[in-house]
Each structure stands twice: as structure tokens, then as C-alpha cells.
Backbone of each chain as ProteinMPNN parsed JSONL, in Angstrom:
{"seq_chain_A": "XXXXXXXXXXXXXXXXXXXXXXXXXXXXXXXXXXXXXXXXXXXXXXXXXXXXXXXXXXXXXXXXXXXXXXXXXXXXXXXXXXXXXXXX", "coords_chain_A": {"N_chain_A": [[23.123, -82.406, -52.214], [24.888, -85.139, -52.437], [24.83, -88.648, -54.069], [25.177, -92.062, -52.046], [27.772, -94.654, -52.824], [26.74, -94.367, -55.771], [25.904, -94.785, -59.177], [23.541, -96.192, -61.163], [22.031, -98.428, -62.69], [20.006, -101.024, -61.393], [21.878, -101.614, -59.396], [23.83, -103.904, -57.176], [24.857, -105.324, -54.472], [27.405, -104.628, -54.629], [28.502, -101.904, -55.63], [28.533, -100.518, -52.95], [30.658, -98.713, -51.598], [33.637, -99.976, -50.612], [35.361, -99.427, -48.299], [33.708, -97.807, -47.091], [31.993, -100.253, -45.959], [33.434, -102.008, -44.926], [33.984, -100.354, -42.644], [31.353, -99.298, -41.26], [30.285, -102.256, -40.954], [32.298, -102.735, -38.865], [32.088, -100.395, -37.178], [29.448, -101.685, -36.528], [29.885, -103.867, -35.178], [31.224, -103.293, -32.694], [29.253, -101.988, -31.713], [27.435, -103.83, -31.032], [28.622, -105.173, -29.326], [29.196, -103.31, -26.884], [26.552, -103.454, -26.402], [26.038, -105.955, -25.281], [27.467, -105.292, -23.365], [26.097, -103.849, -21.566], [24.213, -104.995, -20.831], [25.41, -107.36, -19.482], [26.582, -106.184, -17.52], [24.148, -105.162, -15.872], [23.39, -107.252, -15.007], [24.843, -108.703, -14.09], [25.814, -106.855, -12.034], [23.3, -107.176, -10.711], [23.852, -109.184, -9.389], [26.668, -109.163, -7.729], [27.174, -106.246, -6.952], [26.263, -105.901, -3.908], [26.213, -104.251, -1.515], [27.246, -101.197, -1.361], [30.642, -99.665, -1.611], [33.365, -97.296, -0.817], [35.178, -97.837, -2.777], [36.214, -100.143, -5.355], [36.43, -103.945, -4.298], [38.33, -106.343, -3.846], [36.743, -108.684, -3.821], [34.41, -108.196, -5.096], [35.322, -107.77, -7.097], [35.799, -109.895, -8.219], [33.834, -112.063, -8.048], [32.474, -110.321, -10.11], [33.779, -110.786, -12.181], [33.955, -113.744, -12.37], [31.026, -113.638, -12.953], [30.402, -112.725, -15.325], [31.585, -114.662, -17.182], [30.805, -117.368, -16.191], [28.133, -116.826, -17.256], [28.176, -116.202, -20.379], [28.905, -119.101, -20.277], [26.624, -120.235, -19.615], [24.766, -119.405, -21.19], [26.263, -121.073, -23.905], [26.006, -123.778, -23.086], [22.994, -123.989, -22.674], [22.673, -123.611, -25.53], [24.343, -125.985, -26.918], [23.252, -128.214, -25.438], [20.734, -127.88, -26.579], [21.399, -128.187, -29.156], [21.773, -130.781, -29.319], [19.983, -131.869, -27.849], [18.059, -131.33, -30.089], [19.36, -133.328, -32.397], [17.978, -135.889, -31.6]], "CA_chain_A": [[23.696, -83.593, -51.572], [25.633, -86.288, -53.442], [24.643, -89.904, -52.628], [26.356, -92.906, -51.487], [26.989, -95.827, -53.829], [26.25, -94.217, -56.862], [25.407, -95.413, -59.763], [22.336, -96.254, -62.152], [20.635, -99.617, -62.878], [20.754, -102.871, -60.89], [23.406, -101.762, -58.545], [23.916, -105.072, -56.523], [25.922, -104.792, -53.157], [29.197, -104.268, -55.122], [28.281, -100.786, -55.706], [28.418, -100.391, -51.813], [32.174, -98.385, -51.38], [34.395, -101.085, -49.89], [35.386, -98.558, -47.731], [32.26, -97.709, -45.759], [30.671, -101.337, -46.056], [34.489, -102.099, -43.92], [33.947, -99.249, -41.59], [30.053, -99.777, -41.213], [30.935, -103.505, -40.37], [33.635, -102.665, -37.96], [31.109, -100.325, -35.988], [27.981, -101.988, -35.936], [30.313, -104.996, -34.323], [31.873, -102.671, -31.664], [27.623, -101.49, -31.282], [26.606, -105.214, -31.008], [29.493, -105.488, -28.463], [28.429, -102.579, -26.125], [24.789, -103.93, -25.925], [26.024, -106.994, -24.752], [28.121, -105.766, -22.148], [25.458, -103.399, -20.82], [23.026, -106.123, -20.493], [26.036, -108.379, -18.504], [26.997, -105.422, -16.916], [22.888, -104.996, -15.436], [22.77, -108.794, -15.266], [25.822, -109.089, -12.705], [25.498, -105.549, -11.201], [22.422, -107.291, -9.424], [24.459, -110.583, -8.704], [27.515, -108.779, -6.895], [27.349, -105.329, -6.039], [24.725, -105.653, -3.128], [26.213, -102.779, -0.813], [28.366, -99.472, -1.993], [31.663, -99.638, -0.933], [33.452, -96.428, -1.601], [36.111, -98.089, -3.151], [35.771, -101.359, -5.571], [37.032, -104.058, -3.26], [38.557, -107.11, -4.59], [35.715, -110.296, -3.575], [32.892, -107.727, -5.953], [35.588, -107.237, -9.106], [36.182, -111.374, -8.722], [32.655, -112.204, -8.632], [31.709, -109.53, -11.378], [34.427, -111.566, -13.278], [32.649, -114.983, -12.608], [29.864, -113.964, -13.086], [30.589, -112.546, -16.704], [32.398, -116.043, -17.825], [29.719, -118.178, -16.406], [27.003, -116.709, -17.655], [28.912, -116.725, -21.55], [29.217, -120.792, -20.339], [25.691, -120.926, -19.642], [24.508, -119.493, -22.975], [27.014, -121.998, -24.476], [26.035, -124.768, -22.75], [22.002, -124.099, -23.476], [22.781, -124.105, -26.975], [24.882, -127.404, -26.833], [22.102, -129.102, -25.28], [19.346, -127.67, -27.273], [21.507, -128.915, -30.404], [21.537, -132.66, -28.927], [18.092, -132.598, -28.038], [17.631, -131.801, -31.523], [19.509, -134.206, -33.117], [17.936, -136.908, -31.12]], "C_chain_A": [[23.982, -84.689, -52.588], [24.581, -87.584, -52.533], [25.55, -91.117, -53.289], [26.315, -93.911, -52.347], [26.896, -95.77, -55.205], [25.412, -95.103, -57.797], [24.377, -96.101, -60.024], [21.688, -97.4, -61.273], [21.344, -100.21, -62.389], [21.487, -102.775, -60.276], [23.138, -103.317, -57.71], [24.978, -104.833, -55.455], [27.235, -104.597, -53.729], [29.504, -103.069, -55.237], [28.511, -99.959, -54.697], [30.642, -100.028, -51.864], [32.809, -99.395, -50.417], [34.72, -100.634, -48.582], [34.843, -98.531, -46.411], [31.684, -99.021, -45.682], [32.353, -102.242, -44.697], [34.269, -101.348, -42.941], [32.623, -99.696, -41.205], [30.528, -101.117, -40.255], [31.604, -103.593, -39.058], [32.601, -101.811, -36.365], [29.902, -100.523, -35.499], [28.74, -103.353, -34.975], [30.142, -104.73, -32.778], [29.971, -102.083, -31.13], [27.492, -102.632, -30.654], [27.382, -105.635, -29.523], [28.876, -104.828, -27.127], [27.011, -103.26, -25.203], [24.638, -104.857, -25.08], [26.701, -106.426, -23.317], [27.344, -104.831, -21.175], [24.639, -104.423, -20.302], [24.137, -107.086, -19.678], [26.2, -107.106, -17.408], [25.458, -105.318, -15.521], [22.776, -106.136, -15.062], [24.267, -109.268, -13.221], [26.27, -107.89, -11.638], [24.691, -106.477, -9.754], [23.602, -108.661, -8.54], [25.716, -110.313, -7.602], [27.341, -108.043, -6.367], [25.932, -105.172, -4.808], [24.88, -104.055, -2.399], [27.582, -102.03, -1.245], [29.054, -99.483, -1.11], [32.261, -97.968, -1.775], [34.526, -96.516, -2.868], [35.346, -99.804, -4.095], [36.394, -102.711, -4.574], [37.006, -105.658, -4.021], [37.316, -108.28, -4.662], [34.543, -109.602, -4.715], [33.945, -108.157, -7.762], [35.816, -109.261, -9.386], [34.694, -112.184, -8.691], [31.997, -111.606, -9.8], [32.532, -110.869, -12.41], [34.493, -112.833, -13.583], [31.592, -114.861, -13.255], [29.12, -114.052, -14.397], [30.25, -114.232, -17.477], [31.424, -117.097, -17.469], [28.572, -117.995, -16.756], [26.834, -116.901, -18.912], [28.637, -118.734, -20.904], [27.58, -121.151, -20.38], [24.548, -120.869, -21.369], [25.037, -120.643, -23.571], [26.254, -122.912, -24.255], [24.569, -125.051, -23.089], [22.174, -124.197, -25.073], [23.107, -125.297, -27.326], [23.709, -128.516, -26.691], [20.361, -128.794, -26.248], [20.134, -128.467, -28.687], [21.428, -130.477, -29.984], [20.393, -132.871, -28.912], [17.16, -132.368, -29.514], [17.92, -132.567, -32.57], [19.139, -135.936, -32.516], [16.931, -137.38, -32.018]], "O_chain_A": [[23.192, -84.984, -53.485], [24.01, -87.669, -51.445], [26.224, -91.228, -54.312], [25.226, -94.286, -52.782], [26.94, -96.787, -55.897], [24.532, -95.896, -57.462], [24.059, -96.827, -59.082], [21.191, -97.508, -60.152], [22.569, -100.311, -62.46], [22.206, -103.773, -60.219], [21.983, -103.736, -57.782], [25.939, -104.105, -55.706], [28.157, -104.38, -52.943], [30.684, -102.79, -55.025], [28.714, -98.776, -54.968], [31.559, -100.821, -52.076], [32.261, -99.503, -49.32], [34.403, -101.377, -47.653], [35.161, -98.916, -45.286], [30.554, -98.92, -45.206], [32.035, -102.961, -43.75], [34.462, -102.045, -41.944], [32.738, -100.792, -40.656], [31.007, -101.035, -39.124], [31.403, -104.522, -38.275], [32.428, -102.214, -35.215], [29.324, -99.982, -34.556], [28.056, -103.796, -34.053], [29.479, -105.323, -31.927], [29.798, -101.843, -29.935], [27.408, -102.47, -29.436], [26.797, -106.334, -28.696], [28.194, -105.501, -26.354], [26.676, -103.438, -24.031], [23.703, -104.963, -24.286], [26.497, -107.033, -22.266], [27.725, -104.853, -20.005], [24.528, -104.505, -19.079], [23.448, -107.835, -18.985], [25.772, -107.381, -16.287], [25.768, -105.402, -14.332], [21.658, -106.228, -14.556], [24.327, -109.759, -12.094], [26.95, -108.061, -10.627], [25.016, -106.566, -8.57], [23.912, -108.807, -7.358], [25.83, -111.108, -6.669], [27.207, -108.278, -5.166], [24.919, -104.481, -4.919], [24.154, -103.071, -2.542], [28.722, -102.477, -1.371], [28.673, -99.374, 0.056], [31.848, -97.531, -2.849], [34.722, -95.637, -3.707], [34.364, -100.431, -3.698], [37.145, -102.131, -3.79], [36.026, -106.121, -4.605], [37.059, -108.698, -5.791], [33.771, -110.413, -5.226], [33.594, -108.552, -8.874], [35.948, -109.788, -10.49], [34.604, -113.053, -9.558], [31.116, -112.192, -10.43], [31.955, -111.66, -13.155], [34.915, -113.251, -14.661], [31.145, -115.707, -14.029], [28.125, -114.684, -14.755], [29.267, -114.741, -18.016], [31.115, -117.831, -18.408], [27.793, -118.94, -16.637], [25.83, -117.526, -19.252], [27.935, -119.397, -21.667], [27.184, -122.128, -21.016], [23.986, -121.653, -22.135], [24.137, -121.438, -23.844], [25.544, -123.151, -25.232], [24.39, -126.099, -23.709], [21.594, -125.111, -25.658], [22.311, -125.885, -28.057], [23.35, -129.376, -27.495], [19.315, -129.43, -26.379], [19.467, -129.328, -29.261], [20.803, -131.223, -30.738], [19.732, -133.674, -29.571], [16.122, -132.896, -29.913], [17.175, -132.675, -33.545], [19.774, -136.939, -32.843], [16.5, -138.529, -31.914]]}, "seq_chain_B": "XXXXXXXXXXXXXXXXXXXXXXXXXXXXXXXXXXXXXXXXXXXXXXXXXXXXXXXXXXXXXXXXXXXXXXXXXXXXXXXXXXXXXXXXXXXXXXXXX", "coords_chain_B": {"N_chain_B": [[36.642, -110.366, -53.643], [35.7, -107.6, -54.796], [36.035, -105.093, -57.328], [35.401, -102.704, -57.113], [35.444, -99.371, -57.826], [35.436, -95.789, -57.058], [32.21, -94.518, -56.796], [31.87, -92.313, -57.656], [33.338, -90.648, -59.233], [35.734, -91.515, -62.439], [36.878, -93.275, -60.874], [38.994, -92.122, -60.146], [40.513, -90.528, -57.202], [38.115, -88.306, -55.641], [38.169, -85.54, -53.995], [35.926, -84.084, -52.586], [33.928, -86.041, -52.702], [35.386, -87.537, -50.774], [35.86, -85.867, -48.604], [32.843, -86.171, -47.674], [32.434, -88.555, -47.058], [33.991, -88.997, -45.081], [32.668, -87.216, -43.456], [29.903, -88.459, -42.958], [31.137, -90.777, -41.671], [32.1, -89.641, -39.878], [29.774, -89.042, -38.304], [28.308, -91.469, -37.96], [29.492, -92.789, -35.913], [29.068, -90.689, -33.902], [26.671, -90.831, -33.326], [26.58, -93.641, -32.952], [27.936, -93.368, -30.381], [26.29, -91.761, -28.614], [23.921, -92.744, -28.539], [25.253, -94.865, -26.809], [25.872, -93.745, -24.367], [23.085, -92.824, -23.827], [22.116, -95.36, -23.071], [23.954, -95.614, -21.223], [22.85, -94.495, -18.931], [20.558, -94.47, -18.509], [20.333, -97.3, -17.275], [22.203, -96.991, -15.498], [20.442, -94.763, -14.01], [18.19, -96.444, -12.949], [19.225, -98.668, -11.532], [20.377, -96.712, -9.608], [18.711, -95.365, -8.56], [17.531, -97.295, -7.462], [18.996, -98.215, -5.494], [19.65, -95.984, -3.501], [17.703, -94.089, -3.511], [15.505, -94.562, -1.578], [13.118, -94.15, -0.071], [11.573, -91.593, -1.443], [11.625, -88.496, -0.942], [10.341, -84.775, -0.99], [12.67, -83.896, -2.156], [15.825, -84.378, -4.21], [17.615, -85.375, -1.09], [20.92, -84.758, 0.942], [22.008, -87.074, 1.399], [21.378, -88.622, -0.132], [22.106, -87.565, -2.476], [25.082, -87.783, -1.927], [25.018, -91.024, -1.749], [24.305, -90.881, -4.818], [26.087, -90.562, -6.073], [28.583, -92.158, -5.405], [27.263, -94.57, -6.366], [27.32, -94.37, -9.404], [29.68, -94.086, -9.817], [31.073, -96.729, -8.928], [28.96, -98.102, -10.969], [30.14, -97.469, -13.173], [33.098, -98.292, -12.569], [32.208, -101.02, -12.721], [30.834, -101.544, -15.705], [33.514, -101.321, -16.954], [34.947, -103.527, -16.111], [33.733, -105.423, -16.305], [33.414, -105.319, -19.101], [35.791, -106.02, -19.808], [36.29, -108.439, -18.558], [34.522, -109.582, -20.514], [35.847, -109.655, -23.268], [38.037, -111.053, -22.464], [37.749, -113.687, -22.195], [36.203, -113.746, -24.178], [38.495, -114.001, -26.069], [39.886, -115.892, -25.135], [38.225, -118.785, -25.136], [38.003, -118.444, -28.145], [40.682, -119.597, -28.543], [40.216, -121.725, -28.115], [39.762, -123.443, -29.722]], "CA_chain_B": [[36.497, -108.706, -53.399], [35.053, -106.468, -55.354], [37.079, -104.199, -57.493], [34.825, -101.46, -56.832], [36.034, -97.601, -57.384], [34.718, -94.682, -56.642], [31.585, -93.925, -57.553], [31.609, -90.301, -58.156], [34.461, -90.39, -60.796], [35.941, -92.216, -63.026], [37.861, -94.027, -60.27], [40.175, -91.384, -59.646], [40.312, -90.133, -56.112], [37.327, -87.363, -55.424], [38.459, -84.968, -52.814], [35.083, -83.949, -52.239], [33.652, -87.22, -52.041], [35.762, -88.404, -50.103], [35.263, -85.306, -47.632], [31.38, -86.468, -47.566], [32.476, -90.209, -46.487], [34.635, -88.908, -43.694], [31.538, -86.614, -42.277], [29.404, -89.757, -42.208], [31.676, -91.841, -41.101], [32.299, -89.053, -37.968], [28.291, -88.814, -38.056], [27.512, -92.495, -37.196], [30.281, -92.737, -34.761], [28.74, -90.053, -32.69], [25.418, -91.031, -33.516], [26.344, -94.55, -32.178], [28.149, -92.941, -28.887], [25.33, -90.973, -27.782], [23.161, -94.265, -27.842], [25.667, -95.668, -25.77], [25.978, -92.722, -23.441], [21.947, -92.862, -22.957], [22.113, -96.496, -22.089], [23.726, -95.752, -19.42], [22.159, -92.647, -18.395], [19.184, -95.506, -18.317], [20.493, -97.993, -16.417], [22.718, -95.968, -14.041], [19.38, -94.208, -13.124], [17.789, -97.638, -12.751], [19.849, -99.319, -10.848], [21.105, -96.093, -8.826], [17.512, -94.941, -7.737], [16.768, -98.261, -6.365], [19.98, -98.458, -4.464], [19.675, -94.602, -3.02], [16.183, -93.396, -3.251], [14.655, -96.05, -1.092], [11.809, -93.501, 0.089], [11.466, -90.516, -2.452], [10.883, -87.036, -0.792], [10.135, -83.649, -1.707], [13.719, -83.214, -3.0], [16.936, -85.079, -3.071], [18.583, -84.898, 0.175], [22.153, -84.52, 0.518], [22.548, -88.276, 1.769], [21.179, -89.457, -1.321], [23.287, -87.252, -3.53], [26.517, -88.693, -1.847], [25.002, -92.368, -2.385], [24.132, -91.266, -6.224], [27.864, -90.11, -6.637], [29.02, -93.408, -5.068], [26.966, -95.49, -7.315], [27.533, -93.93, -10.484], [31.369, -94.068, -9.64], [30.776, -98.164, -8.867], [28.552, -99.013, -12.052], [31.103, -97.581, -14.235], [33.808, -99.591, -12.832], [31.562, -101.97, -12.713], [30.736, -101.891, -16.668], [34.794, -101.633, -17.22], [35.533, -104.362, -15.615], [33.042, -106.449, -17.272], [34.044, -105.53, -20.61], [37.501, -106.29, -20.13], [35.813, -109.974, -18.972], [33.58, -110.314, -21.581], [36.764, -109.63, -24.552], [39.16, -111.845, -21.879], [36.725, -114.415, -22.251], [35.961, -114.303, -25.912], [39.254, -114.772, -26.671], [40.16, -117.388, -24.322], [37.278, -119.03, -25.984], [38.132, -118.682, -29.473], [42.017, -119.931, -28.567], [40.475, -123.115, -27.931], [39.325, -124.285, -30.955]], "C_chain_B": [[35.906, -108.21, -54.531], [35.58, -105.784, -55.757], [36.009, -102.763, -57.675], [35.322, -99.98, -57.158], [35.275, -96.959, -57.114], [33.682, -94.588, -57.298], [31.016, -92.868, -58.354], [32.212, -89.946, -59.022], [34.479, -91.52, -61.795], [36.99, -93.201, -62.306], [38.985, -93.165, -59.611], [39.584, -91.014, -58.28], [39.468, -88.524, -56.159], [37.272, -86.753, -54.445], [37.177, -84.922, -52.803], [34.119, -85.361, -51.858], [33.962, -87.988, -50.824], [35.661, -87.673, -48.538], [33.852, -85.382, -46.96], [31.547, -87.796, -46.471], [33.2, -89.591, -45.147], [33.591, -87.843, -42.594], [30.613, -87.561, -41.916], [29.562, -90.466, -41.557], [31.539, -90.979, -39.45], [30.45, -89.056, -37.233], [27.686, -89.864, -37.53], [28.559, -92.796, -36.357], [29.876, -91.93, -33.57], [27.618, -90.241, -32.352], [25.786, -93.019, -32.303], [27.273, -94.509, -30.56], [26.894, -92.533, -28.125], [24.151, -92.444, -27.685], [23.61, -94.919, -26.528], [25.186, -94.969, -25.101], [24.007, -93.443, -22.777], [21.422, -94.264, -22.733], [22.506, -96.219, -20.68], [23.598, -95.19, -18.855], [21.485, -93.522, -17.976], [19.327, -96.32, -17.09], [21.481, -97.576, -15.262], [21.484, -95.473, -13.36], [18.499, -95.103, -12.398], [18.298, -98.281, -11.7], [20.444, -98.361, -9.453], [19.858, -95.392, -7.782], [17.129, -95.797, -7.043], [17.822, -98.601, -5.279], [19.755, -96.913, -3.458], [18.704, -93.831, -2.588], [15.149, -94.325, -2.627], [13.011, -95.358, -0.886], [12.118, -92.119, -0.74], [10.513, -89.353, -2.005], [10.348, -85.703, -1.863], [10.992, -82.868, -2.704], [14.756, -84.421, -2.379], [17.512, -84.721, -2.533], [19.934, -85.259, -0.168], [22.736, -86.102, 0.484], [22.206, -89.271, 0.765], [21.992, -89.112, -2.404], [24.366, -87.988, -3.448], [26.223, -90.27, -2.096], [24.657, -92.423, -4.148], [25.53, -91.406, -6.803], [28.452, -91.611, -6.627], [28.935, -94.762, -6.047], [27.403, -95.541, -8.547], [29.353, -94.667, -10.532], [31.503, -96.012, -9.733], [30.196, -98.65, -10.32], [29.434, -98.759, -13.488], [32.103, -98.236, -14.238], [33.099, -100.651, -13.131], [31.528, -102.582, -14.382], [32.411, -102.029, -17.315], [35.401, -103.327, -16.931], [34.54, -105.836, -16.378], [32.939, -106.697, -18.738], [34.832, -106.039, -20.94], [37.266, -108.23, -19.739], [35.872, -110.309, -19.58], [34.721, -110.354, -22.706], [37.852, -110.167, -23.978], [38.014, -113.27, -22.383], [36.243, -115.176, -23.975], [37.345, -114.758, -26.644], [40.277, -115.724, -26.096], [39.479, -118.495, -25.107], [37.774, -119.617, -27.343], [39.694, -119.184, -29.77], [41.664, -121.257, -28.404], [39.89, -124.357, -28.689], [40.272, -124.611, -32.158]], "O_chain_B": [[35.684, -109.149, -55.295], [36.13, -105.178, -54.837], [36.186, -101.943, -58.576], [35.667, -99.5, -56.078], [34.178, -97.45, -56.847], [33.861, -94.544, -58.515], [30.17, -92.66, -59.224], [31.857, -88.99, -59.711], [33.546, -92.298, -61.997], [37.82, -93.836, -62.957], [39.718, -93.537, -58.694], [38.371, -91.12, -58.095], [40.087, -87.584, -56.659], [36.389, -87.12, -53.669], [36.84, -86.067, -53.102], [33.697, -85.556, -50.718], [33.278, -88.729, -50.118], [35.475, -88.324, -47.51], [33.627, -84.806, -45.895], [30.962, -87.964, -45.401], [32.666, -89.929, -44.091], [33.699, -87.725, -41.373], [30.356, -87.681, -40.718], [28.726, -90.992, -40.821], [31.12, -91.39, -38.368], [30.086, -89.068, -36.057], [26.728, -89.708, -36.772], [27.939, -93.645, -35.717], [30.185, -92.264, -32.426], [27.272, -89.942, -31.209], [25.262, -93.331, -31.234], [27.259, -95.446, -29.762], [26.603, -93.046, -27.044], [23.752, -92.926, -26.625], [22.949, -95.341, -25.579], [23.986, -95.165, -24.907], [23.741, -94.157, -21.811], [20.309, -94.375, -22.218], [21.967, -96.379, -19.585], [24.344, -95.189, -17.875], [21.64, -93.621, -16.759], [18.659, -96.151, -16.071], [21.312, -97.996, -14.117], [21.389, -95.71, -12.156], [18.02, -94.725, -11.329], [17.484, -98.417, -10.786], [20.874, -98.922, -8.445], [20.002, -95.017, -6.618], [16.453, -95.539, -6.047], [17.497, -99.218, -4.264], [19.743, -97.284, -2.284], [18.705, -93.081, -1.612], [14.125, -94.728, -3.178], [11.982, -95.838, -1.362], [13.213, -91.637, -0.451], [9.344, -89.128, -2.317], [10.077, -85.706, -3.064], [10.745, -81.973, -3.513], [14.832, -85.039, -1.317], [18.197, -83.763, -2.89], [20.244, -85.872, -1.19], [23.682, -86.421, -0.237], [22.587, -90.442, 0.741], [22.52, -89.922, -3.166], [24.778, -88.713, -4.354], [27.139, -90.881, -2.645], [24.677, -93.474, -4.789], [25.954, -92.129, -7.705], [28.752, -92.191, -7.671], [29.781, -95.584, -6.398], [27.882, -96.598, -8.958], [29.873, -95.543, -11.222], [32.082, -96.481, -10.713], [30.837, -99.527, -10.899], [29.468, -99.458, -14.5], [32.461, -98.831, -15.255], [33.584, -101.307, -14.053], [31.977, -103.704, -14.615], [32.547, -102.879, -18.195], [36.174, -104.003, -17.61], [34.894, -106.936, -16.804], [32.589, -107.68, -19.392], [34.96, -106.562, -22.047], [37.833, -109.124, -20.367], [36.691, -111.168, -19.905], [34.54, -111.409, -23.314], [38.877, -110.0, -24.639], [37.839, -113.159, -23.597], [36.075, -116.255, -24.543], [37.407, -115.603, -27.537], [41.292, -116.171, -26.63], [40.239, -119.183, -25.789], [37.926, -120.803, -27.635], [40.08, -119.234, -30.938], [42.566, -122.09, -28.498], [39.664, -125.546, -28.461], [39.861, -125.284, -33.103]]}, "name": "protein", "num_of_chains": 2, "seq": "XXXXXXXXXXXXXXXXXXXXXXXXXXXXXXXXXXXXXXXXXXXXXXXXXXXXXXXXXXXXXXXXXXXXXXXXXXXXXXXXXXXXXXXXXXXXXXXXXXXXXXXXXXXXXXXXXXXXXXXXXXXXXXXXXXXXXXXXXXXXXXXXXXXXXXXXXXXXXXXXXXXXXXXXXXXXXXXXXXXXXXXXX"}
């Protein structure tokens, strides 16, 4: 087995193929992405779908799609206020 | 940037090398699917046993199968539709700065 990177002494992240450290990058994002939207996905599952329709039915996919966007606002908006109350 | 080359040569292009990088590359791509996948193996079962299996017999009955089918079918739109939110959203967002 070859390995990745090569090279001796002292490599320093430059050594890292541009390549894979682009690719890498690209799918730990698209990972980081996922995670999040399982966890909204579980998070507004409980908040809309109460009873199984067999069909999606428009009032669940327009609450799922509230429920997304304000929940993103409320993150936001705790942060906002946690930075004020720390620069007080 | 980094003018980096190859490390396996002298810079020149290393078929074999470069056949190594493209099995890794396919290797953590499937490696980070199948994570996904058993997320939501996880939370489909989670969320689909407490909607379906309210009392838990000796076996599942047929009337629970057709509500697992149902569900399953629902939390995947379900996670579609909340993706396509969450990346409507982010770049609504980031248009308004």
C-alpha cells in the first residue's frame, strides 16, 4: 500500500494533495449538511405530521416548511441575543 | 494555494496513484452514504414504531405493516421536503447580506 501525502520530514498541511483536501472538504460539508437535516427533519416530524395521511397533503408540507425556517430564525436569533448580552 | 504536486513522482501525473485516490475517494463516499442510510434506518424505526406499534404483540400484524409502509413513505417525503427548506432558506439568508 502506497500512502497519501507522501513525503519525508516536517510535511506541514501543504503536503496534503490539493485534490483530496478539495474533495474531503466538499464531503464532509454535504455530511455536516445531512446531520442537520435529519435532526430538523426529527425535530418537525414531531411538530407536523401528527396523523398518516396516505398522501402528503398540502397544510403538513407548509408547516414542515415553517417549521424548518423558524427554527433556523430561532437559532439565529439566540445567538444575536446571547452576543448583546455579552457585550453589555 | 499551494503549488503542491504529486507526491509519488516527480510531479508528473502517476496513473497508479492516481487510481488509489479515485478508490478512496469512491471509499469515503460510500462509507459516508451508509451512515446516512443507517440514520435513517434509526429514526424511521423511531419515529415509525411509536406511530404504528402502539401495543406490541407476538408478531407484526398486517395493520401495522400497512401503517409501517405508510410512514416510511411520509418520513421520507418528509426529510425531502425539509432539505429542500433548509438549502431554500440558507440561501435566502445568505442573499441578504
Amino acid at each position: 500500500m502506497s500512502s497519501f501525502g507522501g513525503g519525508g520530514s516536517g510535511g506541514g498541511q501543504s503536503d496534503v494533495d490539493p485534490e483530496m483536501q478539495r474533495f474531503l472538504q466538499l464531503e464532509s460539508q454535504k455530511a455536516q449538511m445531512n446531520v442537520r437535516v435529519h435532526t430538523f427533519t426529527d425535530i418537525c416530524w414531531d411538530k407536523c405530521m401528527d396523523k398518516l395521511g396516505t398522501t402528503m397533503d398540502g397544510r403538513s408540507e407548509r408547516c414542515l416548511v415553517n417549521c424548518v425556517e423558524r427554527f433556523l430564525d430561532t437559532t439565529n436569533f439566540i445567538i444575536n441575543r446571547l452576543e448583546k448580552l455579552g457585550s453589555k | 494555494m499551494s503549488s503542491y504536486k504529486s507526491g509519488f513522482g516527480n510531479g508528473g501525473v502517476d496513473y497508479g496513484a492516481s487510481q488509489e485516490k479515485g478508490r478512496v475517494m469512491e471509499q469515503v463516499r460510500s462509507q459516508i452514504a451508509v451512515a446516512n442510510l443507517q440514520e435513517m434506518i434509526m429514526k424511521m424505526s423511531d419515529k415509525c414504531f411509536r406511530k404504528c406499534v402502539t401495543s406490541p404483540s407476538t408478531s407484526l400484524e398486517s395493520r401495522e405493516q400497512k401503517c409501517l409502509g405508510t410512514c416510511m413513505d411520509r418520513y421520507m417525503e418528509t426529510w425531502n421536503i425539509v432539505s429542500r427548506a433548509y438549502s431554500d432558506k440558507l440561501r435566502k439568508d445568505s442573499g441578504q447580506h
